[in-house]
Structure formats: C-alpha cells, structure tokens
VEXKOLKE-904754 format. One record per residue (C-alpha): residue number from 1; residue in one letter; y, x, z. Coordinates in Angstrom, 2 decimals, padded with zeros to 5 digits. Each point is the difference from the previous one (the first is absolute). Layout:
% residues N
{NUM; 'a'; {Y; X; Z}}
...
***
This chain:
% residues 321
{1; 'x'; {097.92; 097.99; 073.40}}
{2; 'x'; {-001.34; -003.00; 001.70}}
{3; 'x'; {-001.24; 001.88; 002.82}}
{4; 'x'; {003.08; 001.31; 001.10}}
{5; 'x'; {002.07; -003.20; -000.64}}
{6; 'x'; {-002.50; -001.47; 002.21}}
{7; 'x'; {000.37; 002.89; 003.08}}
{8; 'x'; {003.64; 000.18; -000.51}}
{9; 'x'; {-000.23; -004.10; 000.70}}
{10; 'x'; {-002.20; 000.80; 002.88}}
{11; 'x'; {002.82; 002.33; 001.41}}
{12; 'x'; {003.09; -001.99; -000.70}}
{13; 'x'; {000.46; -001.87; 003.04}}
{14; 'x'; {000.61; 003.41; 002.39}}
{15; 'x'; {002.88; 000.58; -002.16}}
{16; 'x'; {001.39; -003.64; 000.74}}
{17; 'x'; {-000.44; 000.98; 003.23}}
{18; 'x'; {001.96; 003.05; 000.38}}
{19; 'x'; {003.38; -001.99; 000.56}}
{20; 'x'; {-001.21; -003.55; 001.87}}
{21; 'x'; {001.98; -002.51; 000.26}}
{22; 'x'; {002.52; -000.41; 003.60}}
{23; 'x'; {-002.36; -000.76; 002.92}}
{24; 'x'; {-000.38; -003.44; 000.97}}
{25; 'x'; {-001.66; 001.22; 003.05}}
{26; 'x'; {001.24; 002.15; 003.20}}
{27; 'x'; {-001.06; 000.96; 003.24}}
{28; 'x'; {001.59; -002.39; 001.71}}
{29; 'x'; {-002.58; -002.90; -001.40}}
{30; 'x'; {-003.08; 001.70; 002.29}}
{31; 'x'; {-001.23; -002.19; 002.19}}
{32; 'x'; {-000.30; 000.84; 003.95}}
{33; 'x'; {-003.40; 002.35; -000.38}}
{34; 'x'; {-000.54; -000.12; 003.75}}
{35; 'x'; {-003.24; 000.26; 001.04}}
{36; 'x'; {-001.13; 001.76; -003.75}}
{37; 'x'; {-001.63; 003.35; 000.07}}
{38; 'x'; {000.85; 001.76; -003.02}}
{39; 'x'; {-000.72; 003.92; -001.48}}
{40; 'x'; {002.42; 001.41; -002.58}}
{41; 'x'; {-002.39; 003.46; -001.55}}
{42; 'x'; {002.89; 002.38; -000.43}}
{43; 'x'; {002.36; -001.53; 001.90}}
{44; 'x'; {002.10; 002.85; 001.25}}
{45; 'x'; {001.77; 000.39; -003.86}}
{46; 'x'; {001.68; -002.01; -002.66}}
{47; 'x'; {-001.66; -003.19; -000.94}}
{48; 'x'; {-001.97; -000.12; 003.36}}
{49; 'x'; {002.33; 001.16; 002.17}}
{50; 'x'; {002.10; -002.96; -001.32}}
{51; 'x'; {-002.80; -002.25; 000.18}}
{52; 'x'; {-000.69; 000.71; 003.80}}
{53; 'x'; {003.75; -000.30; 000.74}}
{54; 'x'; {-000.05; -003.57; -001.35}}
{55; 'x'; {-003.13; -000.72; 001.76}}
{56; 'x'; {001.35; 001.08; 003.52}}
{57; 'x'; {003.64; -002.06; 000.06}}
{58; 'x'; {-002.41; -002.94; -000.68}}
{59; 'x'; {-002.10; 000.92; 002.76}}
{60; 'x'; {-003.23; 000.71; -001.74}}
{61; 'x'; {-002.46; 002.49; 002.18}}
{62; 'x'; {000.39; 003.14; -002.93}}
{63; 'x'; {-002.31; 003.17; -000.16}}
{64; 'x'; {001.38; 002.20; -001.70}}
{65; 'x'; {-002.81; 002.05; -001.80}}
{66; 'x'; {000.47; 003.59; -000.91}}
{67; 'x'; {-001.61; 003.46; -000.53}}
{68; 'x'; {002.83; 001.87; 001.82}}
{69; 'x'; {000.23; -000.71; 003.52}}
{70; 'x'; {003.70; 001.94; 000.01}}
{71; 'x'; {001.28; -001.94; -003.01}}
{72; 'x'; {-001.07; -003.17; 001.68}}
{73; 'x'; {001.31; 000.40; 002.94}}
{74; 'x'; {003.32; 000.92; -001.19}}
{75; 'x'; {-000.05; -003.38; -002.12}}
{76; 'x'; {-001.23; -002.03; 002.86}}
{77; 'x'; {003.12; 001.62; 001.84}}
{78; 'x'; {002.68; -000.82; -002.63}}
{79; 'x'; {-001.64; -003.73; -000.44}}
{80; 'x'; {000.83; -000.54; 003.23}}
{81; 'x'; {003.47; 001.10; 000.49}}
{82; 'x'; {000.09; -002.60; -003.02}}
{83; 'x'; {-001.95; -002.42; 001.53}}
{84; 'x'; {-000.39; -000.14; 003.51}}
{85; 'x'; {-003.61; -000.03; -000.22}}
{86; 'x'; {-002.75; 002.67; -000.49}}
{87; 'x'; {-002.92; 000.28; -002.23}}
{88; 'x'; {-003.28; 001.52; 000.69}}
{89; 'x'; {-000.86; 002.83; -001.71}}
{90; 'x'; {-003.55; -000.03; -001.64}}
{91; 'x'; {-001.55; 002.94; -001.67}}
{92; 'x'; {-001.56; -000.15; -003.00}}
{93; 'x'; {-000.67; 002.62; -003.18}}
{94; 'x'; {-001.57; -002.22; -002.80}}
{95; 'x'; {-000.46; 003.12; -001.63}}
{96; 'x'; {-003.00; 000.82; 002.37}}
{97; 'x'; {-002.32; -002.68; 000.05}}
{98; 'x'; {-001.77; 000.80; 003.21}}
{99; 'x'; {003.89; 000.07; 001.84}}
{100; 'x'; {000.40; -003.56; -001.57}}
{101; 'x'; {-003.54; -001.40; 001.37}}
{102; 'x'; {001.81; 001.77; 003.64}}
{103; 'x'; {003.11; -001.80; -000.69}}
{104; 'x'; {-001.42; -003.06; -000.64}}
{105; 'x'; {-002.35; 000.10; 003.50}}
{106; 'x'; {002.88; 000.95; 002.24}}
{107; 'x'; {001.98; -002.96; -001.31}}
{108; 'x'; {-002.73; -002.22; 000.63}}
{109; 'x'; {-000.91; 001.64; 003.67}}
{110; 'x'; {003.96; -001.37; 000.45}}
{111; 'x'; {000.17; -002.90; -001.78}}
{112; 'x'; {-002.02; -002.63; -000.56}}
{113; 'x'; {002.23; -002.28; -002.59}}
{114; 'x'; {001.90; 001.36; -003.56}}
{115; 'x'; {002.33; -002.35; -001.19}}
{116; 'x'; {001.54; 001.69; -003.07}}
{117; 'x'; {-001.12; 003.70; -001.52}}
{118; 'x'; {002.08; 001.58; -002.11}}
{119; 'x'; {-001.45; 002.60; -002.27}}
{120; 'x'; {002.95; 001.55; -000.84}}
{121; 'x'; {-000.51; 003.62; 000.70}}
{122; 'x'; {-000.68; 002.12; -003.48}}
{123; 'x'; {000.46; 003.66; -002.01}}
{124; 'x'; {001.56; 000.17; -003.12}}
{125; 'x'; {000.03; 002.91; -003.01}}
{126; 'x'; {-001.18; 002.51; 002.51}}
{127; 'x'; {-001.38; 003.19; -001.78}}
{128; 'x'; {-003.38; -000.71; -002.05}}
{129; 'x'; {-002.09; 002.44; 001.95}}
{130; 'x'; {000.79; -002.06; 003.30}}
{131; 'x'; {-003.48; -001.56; 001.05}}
{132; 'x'; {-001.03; -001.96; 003.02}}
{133; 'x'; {-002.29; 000.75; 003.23}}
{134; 'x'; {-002.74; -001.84; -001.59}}
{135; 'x'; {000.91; 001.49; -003.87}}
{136; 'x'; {001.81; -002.64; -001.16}}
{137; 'x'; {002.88; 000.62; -002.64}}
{138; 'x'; {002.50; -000.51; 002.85}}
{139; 'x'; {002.01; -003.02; -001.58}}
{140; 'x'; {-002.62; -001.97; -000.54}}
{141; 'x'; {-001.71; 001.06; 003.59}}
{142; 'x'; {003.09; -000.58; 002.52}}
{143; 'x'; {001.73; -003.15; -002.27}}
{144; 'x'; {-003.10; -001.54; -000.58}}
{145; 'x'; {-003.53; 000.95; 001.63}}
{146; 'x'; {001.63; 000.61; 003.04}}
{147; 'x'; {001.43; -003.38; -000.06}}
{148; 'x'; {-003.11; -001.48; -000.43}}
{149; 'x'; {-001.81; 001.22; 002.66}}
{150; 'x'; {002.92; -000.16; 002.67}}
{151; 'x'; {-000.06; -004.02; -001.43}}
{152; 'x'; {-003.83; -000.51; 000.18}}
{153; 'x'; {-000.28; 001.71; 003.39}}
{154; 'x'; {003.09; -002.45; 001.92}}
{155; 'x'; {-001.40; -003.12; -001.83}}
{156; 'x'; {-001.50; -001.05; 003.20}}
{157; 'x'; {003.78; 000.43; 001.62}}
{158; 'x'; {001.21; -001.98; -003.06}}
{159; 'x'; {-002.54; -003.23; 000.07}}
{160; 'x'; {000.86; -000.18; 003.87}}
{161; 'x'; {003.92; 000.38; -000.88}}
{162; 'x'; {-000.10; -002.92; -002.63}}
{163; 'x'; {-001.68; -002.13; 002.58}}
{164; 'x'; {002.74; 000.32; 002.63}}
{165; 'x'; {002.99; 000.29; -002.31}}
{166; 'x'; {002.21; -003.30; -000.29}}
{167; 'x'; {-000.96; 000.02; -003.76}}
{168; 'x'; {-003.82; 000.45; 000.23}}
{169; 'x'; {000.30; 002.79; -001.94}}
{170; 'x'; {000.28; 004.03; 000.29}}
{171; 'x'; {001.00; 001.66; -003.41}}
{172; 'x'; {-000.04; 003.89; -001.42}}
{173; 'x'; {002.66; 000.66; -002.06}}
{174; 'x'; {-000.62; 003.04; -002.16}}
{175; 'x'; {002.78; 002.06; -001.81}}
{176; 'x'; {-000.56; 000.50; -003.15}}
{177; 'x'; {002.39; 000.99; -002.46}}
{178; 'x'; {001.92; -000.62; -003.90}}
{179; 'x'; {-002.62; 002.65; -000.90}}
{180; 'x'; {-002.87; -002.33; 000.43}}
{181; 'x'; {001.05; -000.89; -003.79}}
{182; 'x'; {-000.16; 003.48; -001.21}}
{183; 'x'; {-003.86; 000.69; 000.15}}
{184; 'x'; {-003.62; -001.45; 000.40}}
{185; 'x'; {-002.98; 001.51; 001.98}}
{186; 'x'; {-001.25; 003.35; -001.31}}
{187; 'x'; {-003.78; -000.33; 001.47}}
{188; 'x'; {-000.33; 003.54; 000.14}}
{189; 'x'; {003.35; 001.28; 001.47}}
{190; 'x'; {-000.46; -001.22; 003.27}}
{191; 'x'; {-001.09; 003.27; 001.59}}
{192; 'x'; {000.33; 003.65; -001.67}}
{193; 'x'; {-001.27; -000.02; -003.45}}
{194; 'x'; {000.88; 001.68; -003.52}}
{195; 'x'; {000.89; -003.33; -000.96}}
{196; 'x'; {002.75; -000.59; 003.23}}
{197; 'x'; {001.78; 003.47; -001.07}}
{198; 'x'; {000.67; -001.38; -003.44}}
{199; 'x'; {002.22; -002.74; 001.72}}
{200; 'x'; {003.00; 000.69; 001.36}}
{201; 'x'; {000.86; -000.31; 003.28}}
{202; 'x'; {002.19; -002.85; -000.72}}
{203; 'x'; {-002.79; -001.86; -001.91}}
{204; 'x'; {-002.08; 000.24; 003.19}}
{205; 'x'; {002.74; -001.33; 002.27}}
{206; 'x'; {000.28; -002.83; -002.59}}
{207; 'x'; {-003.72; -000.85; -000.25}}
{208; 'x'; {000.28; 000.33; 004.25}}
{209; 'x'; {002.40; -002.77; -000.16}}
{210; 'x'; {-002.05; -002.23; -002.26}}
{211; 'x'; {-002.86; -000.12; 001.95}}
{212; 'x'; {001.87; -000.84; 003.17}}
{213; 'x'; {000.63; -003.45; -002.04}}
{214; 'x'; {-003.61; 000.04; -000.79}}
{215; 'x'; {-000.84; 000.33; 003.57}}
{216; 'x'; {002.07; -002.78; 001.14}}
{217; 'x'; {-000.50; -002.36; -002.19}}
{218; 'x'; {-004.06; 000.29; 001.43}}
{219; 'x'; {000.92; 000.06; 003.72}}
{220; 'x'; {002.19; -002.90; -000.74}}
{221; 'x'; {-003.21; -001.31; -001.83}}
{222; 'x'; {-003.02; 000.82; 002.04}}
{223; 'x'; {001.85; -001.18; 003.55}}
{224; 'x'; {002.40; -002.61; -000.30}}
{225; 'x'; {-002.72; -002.18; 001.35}}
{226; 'x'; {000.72; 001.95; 003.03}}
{227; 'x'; {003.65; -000.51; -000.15}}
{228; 'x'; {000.71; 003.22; -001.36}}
{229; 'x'; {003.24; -000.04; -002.42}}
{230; 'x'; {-000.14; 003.15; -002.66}}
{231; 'x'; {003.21; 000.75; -001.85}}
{232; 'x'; {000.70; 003.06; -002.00}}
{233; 'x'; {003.81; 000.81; -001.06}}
{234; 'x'; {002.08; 002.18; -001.71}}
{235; 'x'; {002.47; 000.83; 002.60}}
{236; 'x'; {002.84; 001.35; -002.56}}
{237; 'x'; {001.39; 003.64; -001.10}}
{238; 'x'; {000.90; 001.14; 003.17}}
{239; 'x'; {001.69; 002.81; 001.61}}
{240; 'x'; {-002.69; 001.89; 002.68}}
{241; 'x'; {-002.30; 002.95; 001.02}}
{242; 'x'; {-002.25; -001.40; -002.72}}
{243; 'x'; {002.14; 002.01; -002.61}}
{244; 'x'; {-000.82; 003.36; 001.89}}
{245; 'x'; {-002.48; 001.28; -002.86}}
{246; 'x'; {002.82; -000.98; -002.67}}
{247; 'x'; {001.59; 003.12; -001.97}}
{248; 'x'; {003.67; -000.08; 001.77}}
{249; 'x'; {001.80; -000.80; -003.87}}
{250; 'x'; {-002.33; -003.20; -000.37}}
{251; 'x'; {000.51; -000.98; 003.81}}
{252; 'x'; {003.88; 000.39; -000.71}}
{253; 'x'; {-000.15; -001.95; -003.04}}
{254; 'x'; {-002.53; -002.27; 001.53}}
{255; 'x'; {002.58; -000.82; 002.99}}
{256; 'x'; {003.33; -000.38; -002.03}}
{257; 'x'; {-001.49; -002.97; -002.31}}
{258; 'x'; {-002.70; -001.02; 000.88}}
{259; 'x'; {-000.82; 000.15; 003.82}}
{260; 'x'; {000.91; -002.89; 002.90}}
{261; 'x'; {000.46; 000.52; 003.60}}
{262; 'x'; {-003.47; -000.30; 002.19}}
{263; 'x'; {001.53; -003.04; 001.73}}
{264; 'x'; {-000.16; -001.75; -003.02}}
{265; 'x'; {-003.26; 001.17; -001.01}}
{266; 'x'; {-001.14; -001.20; 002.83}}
{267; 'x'; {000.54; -003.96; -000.82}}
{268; 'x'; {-003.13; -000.84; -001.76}}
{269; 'x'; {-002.19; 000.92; 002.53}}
{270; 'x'; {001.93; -001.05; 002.75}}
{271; 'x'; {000.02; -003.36; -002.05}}
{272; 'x'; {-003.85; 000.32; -000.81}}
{273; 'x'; {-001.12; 000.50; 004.25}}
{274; 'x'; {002.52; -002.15; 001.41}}
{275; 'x'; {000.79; -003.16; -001.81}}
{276; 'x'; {-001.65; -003.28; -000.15}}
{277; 'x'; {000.49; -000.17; -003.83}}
{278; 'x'; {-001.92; 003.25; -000.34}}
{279; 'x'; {-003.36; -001.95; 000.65}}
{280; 'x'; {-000.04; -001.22; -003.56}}
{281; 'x'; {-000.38; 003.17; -001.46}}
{282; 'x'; {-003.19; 001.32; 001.36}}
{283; 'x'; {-001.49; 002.35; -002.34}}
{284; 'x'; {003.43; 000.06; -002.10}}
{285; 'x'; {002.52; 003.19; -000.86}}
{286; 'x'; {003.70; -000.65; 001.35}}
{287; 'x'; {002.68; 002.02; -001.61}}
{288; 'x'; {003.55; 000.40; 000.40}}
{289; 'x'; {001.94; -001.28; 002.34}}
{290; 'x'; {-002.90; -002.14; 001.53}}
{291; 'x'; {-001.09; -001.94; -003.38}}
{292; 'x'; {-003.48; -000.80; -001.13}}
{293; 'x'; {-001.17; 001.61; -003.25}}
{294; 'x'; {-002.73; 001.17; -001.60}}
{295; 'x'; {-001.42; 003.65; -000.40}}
{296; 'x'; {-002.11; 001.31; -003.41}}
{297; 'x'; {-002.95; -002.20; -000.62}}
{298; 'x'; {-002.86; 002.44; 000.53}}
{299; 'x'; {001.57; -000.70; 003.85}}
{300; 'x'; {-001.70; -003.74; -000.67}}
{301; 'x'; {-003.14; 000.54; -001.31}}
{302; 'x'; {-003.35; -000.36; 002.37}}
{303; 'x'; {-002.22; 002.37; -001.08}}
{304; 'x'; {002.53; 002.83; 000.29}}
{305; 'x'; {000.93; -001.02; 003.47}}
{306; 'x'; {-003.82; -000.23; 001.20}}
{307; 'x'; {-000.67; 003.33; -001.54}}
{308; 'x'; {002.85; 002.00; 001.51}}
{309; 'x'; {-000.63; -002.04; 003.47}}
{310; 'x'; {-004.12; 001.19; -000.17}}
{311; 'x'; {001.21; 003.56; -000.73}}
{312; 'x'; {002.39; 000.09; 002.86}}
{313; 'x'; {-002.72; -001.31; 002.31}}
{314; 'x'; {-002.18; 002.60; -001.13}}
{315; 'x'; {002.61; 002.79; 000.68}}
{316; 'x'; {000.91; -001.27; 003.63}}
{317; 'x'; {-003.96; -001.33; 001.15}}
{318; 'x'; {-000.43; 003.70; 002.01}}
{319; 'x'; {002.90; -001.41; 002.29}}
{320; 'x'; {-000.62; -003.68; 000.27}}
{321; 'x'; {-002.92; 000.71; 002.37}}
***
C-alpha cells in the first residue's frame, strides 16, 4: 500500500496540470530577437509550427527542421502569409541517426552561431512494432536519442551563439510532456526486447518523455559554464499531429475535455527561449502556461542522469566521429 501511495504522489502534479491557471504570459512580451538564429525540430505542425510563427514576427532567424520537405514547405508558405517573413527549411529525421549527424553538418557548413534549439519534434503511441534506423524502440529513438545527438553535434554552434547573444547565453529547450510523471527508465526497453513488448506503447512514450527531463537537466548541468541554459517543459494537452497514433474515440474524447489549442501550447517554450526570466531556470521543468514546477524525483537524482547520459553516448559514438 505504501508503494503506490507513494507513485500516485509522484504522479499527482500532471493532473494539477491538466487545467493551468489563465496565462500571465503572451506573445506580445518577446523581446526584438533580431540578430538570433534559432531551429524549431518539427516546426512545420502544431506546437512547432506555433513556435516558429512566434519566433519570426519577433524577427528571430528560424529553421524550421523537418523530415518532409513537402510538409515543410507548405508550413513555411502559410507562416509567411501570416508573417511576412520566411523560415528556412532544415531537414532532419531523428529517427535515423546517420540523417541527424547530416543534419547537424549542413547546419553548421551554414551557420556558424545557435542561439536557441528547440527539441520539440517527437512520436507518440505509434504501433509497438515501429523501430528505428538504428533499432531503437522508435519513441524512445526519435524523442530522445535523436535529440541527443542532433544537441551534442550543434554544441559548437551553441557555445559560439551564447557568446554573441545580448544575454551571454544560448539555451535548448526540450519538450517534454505531463507524461514524464507517468513512468521511470526501463533499462532494457530501450531497443527491441521481450521485456519492451510487455509495455505498452503508451508506457514507452511516457518513459520517452521522462528522460527528455533527465537529459536536460544534465545539459543544463554539464554546460552552463559555457552559457548554455537547459530547460525541459511540459508544454500542456494540446490539440496536434502528435495525436495521429490515437484510436479516433480516445482522440475525440481527448479533444472535447481535455485538449488546448497549439497556440497556447506553445507559451512555455516560447517563454523558456525567449525571456530574460527564463535564465533562472536552467536545468528546471516549466509547465503550464509558462510556470516553473517540478517533474517526478527520479528526474533529480545524479546517478540516474549520468547513467542514461553514458548510455546515450555509447549509442551515438559511431556518428560523433
């Protein structure tokens, strides 16, 4: 019984979450972001496509990173009859680790500073047999190793950013989600095992989500000395292509009381790779609507962190050469 008071405990605070409070935050508080380069992964849809629009009406620089080249290009073409400005479209399949070590050179052949990333690009509930390039249980591949390499590979881009930007700092924002409270690591479901098919694929997209907290909270850890800001979030139940794996009853259900409009999803990390304030919480989880809070404490502790950050090194060394 004590057990499961204890993870019930540990996965109260995503259900305080699921109605925030009114935004004290909008748009309309970004600062001019001339001069900042930015990339939004999975910017042509829902949370990033919002994201990117923000970016450009405050005149950030904005690639817009994406597997489809057609899908992009019809986003970058709607943001800027929105806009007036035009994003660059970037391709990138984190789902394919040797496309992401390509991504990541061709950005840096063009650009030599990163002022914000924003790992926002993911897969959710897709079916269980769904595996990655590099055999990777494909949640956990594309919405977390893929991440990490795409990250480690532009860290040159981002200690050069943070030296130029007006704040001396560049930051990755990575979106995580109100799942990160639902599950731990499972060591051995990482890649195809008997032991991932006895999860479901919702447990995997929730374990996915936990580690992206994990992961920031060591960026934010092992490079602030280089000005590098690291801030996880849960951006909010929110209405996107995210739900495209979701049995159409649950999505309906899903959408009539539960789900918000991307635009709003998109305030905490618009909040957490624009604002001044946002420099405080390095290494911290943001949830809704652009509030600090506080994710499951496994998120916290050290020797989890260093473990999971040694085996995702070990996964991605064949492409860090």
């Amino acid at each position: 019984m004590g057990n499961t008071l204890s993870e019930f405990q540990k996965k109260l605070p995503a259900l305080g979450q699921i109605y925030p409070p009114k935004s004290k935050f909008s748009v309309d508080q970004i600062p001019d972001l001339t001069g900042r380069v930015v990339i939004v992964t999975g910017g042509n849809t829902g949370l990033g496509y919002e994201t990117v629009k923000a970016l450009l009406q405050h005149n950030a620089k904005v690639y817009l990173a994406a597997r489809s080249k057609e899908k992009a290009e019809k986003a970058i073409s709607s943001l800027k009859e929105a806009t007036g400005k035009e994003a660059i479209f970037h391709e990138l399949d984190l789902s394919d680790l040797a496309a992401v070590k390509k991504s990541a050179g061709d950005f840096l052949s063009k650009e030599k500073e990163l002022h914000v990333l924003y790992n926002n690009a993911g897969v959710m509930w897709p079916p269980i047999e769904m595996l990655t390039k590099d055999g990777h249980d494909l949640q956990f591949g594309t919405n977390v190793v893929g991440p990490f390499l795409f990250t480690e590979l532009l860290m040159p881009a981002l200690f050069e950013g943070a030296k130029t930007s007006p704040d001396q700092h560049a930051r990755v924002i990575v979106v995580s989600s109100s799942g990160a409270y639902a599950e731990t690591l499972h060591w051995g479901t990482f890649k195809d095992s008997p032991e991932r098919r006895k999860l479901s694929t919702q447990s995997l997209y929730y374990q996915s989500k936990h580690a992206n907290v994990i992961v920031a909270r060591q960026i934010a850890k092992r490079y602030a000395d280089k000005g590098i800001v690291a801030i996880s979030l849960n951006p909010g139940n929110i209405t996107t292509d995210l739900q495209r794996y979701v049995p159409p009853l649950a999505s309906k259900i899903m959408s009539t009381i539960l789900l918000y409009p991307a635009p709003q999803g998109a305030l905490t990390q618009l909040f957490a790779g624009t604002m001044p304030e946002a420099l405080n919480y390095n290494g911290e989880y943001m949830i809704p609507w652009a509030r600090l809070g506080k994710c499951r404490p496994e998120c916290y502790n050290d020797e989890i962190g260093e473990w999971l950050w040694k085996w995702l090194e070990d996964e991605v060394k064949p492409y860090r050469t």
